[in-house]
C-alpha positions as CSV (number, residue, x, y, z in Angstrom):
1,X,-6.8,192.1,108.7
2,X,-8.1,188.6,109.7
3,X,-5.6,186.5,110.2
4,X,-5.9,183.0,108.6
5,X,-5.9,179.3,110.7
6,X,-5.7,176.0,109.5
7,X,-7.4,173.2,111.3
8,X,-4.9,171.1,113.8
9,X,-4.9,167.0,112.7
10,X,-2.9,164.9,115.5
11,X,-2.5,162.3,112.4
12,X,-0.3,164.2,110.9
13,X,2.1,164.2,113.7
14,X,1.7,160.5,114.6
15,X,4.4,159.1,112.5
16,X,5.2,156.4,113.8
17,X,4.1,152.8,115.8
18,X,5.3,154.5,119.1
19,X,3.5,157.6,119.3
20,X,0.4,156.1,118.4
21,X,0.8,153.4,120.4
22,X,0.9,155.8,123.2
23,X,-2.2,158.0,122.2
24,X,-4.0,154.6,122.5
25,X,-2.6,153.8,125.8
26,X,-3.9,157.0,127.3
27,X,-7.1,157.4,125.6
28,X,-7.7,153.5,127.6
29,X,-6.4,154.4,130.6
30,X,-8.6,157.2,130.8
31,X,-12.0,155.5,130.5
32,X,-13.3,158.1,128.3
33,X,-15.4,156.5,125.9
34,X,-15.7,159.5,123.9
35,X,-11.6,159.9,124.1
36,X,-10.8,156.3,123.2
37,X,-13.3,156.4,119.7
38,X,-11.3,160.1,119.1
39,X,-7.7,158.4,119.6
40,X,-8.4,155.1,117.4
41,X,-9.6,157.6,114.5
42,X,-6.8,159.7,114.6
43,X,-4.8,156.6,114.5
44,X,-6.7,154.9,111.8
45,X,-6.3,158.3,109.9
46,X,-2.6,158.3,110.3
47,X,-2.4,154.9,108.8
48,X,-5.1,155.5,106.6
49,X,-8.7,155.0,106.9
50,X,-9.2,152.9,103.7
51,X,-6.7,150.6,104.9
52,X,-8.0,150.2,108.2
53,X,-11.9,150.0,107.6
54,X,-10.8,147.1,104.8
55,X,-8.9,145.2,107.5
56,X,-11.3,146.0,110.4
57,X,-13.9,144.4,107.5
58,X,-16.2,147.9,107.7
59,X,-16.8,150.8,105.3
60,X,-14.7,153.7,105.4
61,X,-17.7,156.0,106.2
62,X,-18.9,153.5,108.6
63,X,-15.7,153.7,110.3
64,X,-15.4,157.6,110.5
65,X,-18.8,157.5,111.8
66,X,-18.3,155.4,114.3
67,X,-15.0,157.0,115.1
68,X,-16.2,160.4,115.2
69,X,-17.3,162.7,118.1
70,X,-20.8,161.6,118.3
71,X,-20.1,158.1,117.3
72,X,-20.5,154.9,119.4
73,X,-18.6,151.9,117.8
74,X,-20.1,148.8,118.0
75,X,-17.8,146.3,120.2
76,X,-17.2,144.1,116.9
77,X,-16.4,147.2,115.4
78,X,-13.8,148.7,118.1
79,X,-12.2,144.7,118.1
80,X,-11.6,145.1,114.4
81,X,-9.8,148.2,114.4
82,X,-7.8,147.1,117.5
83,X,-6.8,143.9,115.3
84,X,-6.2,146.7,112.0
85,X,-4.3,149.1,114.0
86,X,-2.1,145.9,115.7
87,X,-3.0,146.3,118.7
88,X,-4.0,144.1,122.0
89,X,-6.9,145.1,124.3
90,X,-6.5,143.5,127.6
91,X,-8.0,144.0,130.7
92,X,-6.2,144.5,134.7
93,X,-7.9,144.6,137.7
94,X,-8.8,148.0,139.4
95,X,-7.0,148.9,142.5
96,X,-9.6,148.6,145.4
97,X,-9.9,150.3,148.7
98,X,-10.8,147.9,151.1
């Protein structure tokens, strides 16, 4: 008997301002290019896609494209979706070791 899986979807689970909040945080801290695109589409799926493509001022398919595995978002693109989702990209200074 084969025995029957569903796919997992972390949008489903991120409920709420908080948890998302903190996917974000760690998909930027990371660096990971590839990570970061991943975290702001399973955000922008949780709030809904429509929604956030409208406000980011893209299509919806544009913006699962771009938010997708293989997809690179433009900066003007990644800007709008930060400004969608309500949230503020900043920039600190690296540690050095000198």
């Amino acid at each position: 008997m084969a025995i029957e899986t569903t796919l997992f979807d972390a949008a489903e689970f991120l409920d709420d301002p908080t948890s998302q909040a903190e996917l974000l945080a760690d998909a930027f801290e990371s660096g990971n290019a590839t990570y970061i695109a991943q975290a702001l589409g399973v955000v922008a799926r949780a709030r809904g896609m429509s929604d956030i493509a409208r406000e980011a001022g893209v299509t919806r398919e544009a913006l699962y494209k771009a938010l997708s595995e293989r997809g690179d978002p433009k900066l003007s693109t990644l800007l709008g979706v930060a400004r969608a989702l309500g949230v503020k990209l900043t920039a600190t200074p690296l540690a050095r070791n000198d």
